[in-house]
N, C-alpha and C positions, 0 to 999 in steps of 0.2 A: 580188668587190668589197666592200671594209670597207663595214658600213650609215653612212649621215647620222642622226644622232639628231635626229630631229623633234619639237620639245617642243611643249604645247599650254598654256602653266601660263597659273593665272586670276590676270589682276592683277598679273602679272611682264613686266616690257619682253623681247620675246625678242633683243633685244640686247646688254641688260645680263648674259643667262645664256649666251648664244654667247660673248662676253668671258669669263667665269668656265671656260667649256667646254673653249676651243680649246686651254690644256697642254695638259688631259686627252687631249683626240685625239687629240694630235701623238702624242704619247706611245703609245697604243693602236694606231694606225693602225703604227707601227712595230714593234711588236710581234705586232700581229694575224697568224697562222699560225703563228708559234711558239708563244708562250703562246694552246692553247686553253681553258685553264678558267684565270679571274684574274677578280680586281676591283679596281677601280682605286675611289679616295673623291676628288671632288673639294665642296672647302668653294666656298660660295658666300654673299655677303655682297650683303642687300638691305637698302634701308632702315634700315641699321644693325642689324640681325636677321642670325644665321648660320644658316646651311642646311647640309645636308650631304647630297653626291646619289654614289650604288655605282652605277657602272659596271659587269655583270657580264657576259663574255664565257664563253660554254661554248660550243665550237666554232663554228656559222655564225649561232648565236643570240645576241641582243647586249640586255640589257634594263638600266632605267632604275628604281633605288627612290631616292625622297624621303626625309628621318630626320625628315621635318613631314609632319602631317595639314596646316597650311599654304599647303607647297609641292605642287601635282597635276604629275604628270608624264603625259605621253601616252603611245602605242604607239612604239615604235621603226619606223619605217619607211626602206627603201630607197630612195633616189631614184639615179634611174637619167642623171641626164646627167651626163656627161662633158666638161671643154674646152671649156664653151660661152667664146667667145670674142666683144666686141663687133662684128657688122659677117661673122662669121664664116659655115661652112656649118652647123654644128653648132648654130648660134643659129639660124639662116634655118630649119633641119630644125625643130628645137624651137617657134619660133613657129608654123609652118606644121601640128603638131600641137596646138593651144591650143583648148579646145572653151570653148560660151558657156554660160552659166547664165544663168537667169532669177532676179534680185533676192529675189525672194520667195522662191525655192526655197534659194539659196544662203544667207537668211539664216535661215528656217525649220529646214531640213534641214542647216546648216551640217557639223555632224560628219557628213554622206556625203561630203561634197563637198574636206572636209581632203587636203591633197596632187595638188589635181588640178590643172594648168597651164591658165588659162583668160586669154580676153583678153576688154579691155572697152575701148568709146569711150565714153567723159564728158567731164564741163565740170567744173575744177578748180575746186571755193568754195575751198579755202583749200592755202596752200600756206608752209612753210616749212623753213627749214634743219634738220637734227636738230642734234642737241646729244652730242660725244662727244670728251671730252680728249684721250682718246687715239687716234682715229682719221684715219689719215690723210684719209679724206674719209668722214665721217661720213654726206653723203648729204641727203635732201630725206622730207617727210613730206607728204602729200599729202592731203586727202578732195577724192575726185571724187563728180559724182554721173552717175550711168548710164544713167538713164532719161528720155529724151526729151518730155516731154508736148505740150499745146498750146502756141500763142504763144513757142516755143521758150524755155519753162520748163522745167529739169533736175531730177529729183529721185532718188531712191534712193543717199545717197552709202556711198561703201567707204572706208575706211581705208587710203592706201598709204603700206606702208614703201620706198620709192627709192634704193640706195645708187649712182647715178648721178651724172655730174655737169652734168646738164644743167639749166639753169635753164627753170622753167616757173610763168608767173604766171595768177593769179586771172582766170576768166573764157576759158581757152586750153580748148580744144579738143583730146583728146588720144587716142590710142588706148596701150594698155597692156598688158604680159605679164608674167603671174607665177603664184607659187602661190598657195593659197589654203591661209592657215596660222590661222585660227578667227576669233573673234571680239574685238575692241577696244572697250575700254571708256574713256571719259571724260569730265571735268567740266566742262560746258557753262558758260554765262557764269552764270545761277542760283545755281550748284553742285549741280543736278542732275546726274545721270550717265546717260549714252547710250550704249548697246552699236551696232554697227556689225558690219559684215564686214570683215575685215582680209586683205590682199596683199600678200606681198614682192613687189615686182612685180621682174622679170629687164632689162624693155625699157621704155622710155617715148617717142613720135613724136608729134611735134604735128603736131594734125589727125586723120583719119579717113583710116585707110590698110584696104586692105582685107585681108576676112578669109580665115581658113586653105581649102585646096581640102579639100571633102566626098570622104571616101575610097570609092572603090567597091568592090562586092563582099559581097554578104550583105544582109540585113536592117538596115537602121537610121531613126532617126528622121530625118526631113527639115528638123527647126526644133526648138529647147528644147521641152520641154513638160511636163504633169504628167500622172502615171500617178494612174489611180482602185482604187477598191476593188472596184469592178463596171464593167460594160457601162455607162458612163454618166456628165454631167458631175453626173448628183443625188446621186454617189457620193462618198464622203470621199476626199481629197487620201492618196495613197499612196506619195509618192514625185514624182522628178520624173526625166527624161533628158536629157541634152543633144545637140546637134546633132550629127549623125553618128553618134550612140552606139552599138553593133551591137545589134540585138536578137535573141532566141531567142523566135520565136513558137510557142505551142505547142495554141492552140485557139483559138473566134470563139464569138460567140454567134449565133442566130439567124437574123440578117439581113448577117450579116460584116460589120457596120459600127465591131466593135471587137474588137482581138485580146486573149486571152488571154497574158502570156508567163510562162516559166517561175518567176518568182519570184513569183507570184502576184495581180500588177498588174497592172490595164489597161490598154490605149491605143489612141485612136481610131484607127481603118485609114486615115484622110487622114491621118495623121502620121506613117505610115511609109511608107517608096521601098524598092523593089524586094524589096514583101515579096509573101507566096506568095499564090497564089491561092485565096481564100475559100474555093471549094468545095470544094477540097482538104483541108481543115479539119475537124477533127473539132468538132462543137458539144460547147462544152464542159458540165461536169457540176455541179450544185450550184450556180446561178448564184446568189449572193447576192440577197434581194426589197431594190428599191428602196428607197433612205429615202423617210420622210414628209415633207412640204414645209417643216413646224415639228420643228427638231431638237435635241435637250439640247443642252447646253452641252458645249464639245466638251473635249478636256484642255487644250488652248493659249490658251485663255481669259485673258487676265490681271484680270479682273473678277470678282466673282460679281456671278449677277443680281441685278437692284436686288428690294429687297420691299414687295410692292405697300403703299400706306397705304391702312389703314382708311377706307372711303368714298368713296374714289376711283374712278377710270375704270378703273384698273387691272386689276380684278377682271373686267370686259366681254368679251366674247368678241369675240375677234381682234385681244386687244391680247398682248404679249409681252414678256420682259424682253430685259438687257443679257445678252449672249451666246447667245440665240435666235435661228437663222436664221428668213430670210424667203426665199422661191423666187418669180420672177414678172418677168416683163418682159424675158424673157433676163438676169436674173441673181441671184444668190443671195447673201444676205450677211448681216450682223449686225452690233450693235452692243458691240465688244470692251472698250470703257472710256469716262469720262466724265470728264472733270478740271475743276475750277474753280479759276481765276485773275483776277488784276485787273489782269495785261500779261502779255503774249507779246511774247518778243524774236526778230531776228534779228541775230544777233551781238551787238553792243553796241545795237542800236537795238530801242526797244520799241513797242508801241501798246495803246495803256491804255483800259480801257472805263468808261463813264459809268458801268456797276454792276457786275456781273464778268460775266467770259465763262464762260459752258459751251464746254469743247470737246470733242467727239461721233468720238471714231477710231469708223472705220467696217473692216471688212473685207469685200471683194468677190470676186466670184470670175465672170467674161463669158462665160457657158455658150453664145452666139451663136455663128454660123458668122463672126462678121463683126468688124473691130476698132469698139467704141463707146466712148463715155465715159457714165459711171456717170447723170451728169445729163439726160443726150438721154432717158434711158427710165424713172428711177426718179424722179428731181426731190425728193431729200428736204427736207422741212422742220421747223420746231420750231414748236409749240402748245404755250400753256398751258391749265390745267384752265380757263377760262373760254371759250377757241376763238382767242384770239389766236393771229396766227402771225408768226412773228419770220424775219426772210431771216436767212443769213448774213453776216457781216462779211467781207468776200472780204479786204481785207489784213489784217485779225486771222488766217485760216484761214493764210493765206501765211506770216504769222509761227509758225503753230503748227504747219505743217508740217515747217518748220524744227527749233523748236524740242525736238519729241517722236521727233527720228530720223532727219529727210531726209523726210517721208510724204509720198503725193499729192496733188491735189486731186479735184473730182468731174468735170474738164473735161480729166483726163488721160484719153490715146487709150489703151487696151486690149485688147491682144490676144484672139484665141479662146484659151477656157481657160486665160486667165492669170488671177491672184489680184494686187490690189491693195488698198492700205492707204489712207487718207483721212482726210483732218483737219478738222472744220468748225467753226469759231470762233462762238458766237452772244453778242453783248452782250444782257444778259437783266438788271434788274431787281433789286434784292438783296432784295424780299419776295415776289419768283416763287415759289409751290408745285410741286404737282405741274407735267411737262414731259415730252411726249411728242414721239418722230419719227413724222412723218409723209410721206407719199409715193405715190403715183400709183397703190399698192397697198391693196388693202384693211385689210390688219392694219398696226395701230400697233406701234412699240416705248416700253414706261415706262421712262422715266430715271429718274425718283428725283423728290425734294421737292429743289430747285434752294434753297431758302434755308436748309435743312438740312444741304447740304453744303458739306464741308469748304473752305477755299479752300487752295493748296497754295503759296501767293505766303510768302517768307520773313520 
């Protein structure tokens, strides 16, 4: 079977270069077994800039070079359906193998997750026509959001490209099948820019149709989930699996309450069906010593921590900066960035604060056997260096959930061992100093001097 060339370019519509591609195919695919060593040059034209992408086939190897450091090209990969057909068995097969990912994983970990057929139910925020002269149906572009929280509030959205012709409006209900072809980038109403996960999706059904049958047979996980670094959720995030995924167990630790598997990852023994039995298990060797409860700053930080001012509270034991976890109350978390602004919007609508808002992304992670929301057990809040403490603005937050990505709030429902993101809006003062988080915990997190920092409003 000829490979599908799969591109991953940053910043290139993967429609505008499937246009530019498909001579080249036709061309190739007709040739493909005759000519095994050939390359074929196809020019491509973006933004009024010329490109120029070598096609090279040597036997059952088929690769992809760039003539710009520009233009990135990805791996060639195989995809393997054939005659999926609307309505078809071929389609019915297809969806029926569609595995879930969990938001966080797929948007963290995206490049694993590149080419894999997944389905998702969300609520469509926005939805409209593409745009393409020359297509006979150019199709629909979608952002859904995936994740269900409280008070039937949606949040974590994906990017879907739709070349269907079914019409679906704002606020539908939708379940959805595609691949997962990287990430999307765009220019929010600001002119800020938003990366996203992005799907061609194959199928699009309104409403909530149900999902694919769990294959039997072997080892595999019973629900999404994330793999550790150790026996344990005090362990750094190693990966993640999806539902049904096979797995290869190949040791336990101590009390078999978490397997070993072959690539070196953990995962708790409740998250795997019909795996072996514990004692059968060899106790594995070299088990990594647990982290400490205050942990560096991890790579995926988008912050550096704040530094402490001269004089301040900062300096006191049990306070800690921006990208320092904190462990406690069944769950673990940090503060990953801090922004100031004088509005937050959603979509065109804003809420503006009497002095500017601090907004506090949080990152969490529900180390519980149980699903909570962030708020039932940690209750963060904001103090200044005098002991005021400020609530948060619940629709500023709701705006700036929106506005920095799709994020949560602290009242969304949370799985065991899932990681979620947070957004908490506080109107604060524009001669506020020093501004610490606080919470049901003992240790503080410093934020920084609040009238020092920058506002990032245009």
């Amino acid at each position: 079977m000829f490979p599908t060339l799969i591109s991953s370019l940053q910043g290139v519509s993967m429609k505008t270069l499937c246009f530019a591609l498909v001579g080249a195919l036709l061309s190739l695919s007709a040739f493909y077994g005759v000519a095994q060593a050939q390359d074929y040059v196809v020019p491509v034209t973006l933004n009024n800039a010329a490109y120029t992408l070598t096609i090279s086939v040597r036997g059952d190897a088929v690769t992809v070079q760039s003539g710009s450091p520009d233009l990135r090209v990805g791996t060639v990969t195989e995809v393997k359906v054939t005659a999926v057909t609307a309505g078809g068995a071929d389609l019915s097969t297809l969806k029926a193998s569609a595995v879930s990912v969990p938001y966080d994983d797929l948007f963290r970990y995206n490049e694993q997750h590149v080419g894999k057929f997944v389905r998702f139910v969300g609520k469509v925020m926005q939805a409209q026509k593409n745009i393409c002269l020359l297509c006979d149906n150019p199709g629909y572009i979608l952002r859904v959001a995936v994740t269900k929280g409280s008070y039937d509030l949606w949040d974590d959205p994906i990017w879907v490209d739709y070349p269907g012709t079914s019409r679906f409006l704002e606020d539908d209900i939708v379940t959805l099948w595609g691949t997962v072809t990287g990430l999307k980038t765009y220019e929010a109403v600001l002119g800020n820019s938003i990366t996203i996960p992005l799907i061609e999706a194959l199928d699009i059904q309104l409403g909530e149709v149900a999902g694919a049958v769990t294959p039997a047979g072997g080892s595999r996980a019973n629900k999404s989930a994330n793999l550790r670094g150790g026996p344990g959720t005090s362990y750094a995030l190693a990966g993640g699996v999806d539902e049904a995924q096979a797995l290869t167990i190949v040791a336990r630790n101590a009390d078999a309450s978490w397997y070993l598997l072959e690539g070196g990852q953990w995962i708790a023994a409740f998250l795997v069906v019909d795996g072996p039995d514990g004692s059968t298990l060899p106790v594995a060797q070299d088990i990594p010593a647990a982290p400490t409860t205050v942990s560096a700053q991890t790579a995926d930080t988008a912050t550096a921590p704040a530094t402490p001012v001269a004089g301040s509270a900062s300096a006191t034991p049990g306070t800690v900066g921006i990208g320092q976890e904190i462990q406690g109350s069944g769950w673990r978390f940090k503060v990953s960035e801090v922004h100031k602004r004088k509005a937050v919007y959603f979509y065109s609508s804003s809420h503006i604060a009497m002095g500017h808002y601090l907004i506090v992304i949080l990152d969490a992670v529900n180390e519980q056997s149980g699903t909570d929301t962030f708020d039932s057990n940690v209750a963060p809040r904001l103090v200044d260096e005098s002991g005021y403490e400020y609530d948060h603005d619940w629709r500023a937050s709701s705006n700036a959930q929106w506005q920095y990505g799709g994020i949560s709030s602290i009242y969304t429902d949370v799985n065991p061992g899932n990681f979620v993101r947070i957004a908490l809006a506080y109107d604060l003062p524009d001669n506020t100093g020093d501004v610490y988080l606080k919470s049901d915990l003992p240790t503080t997190i410093q934020l920084g001097n609040f009238s020092q920092l920058a506002t990032e409003d245009n």
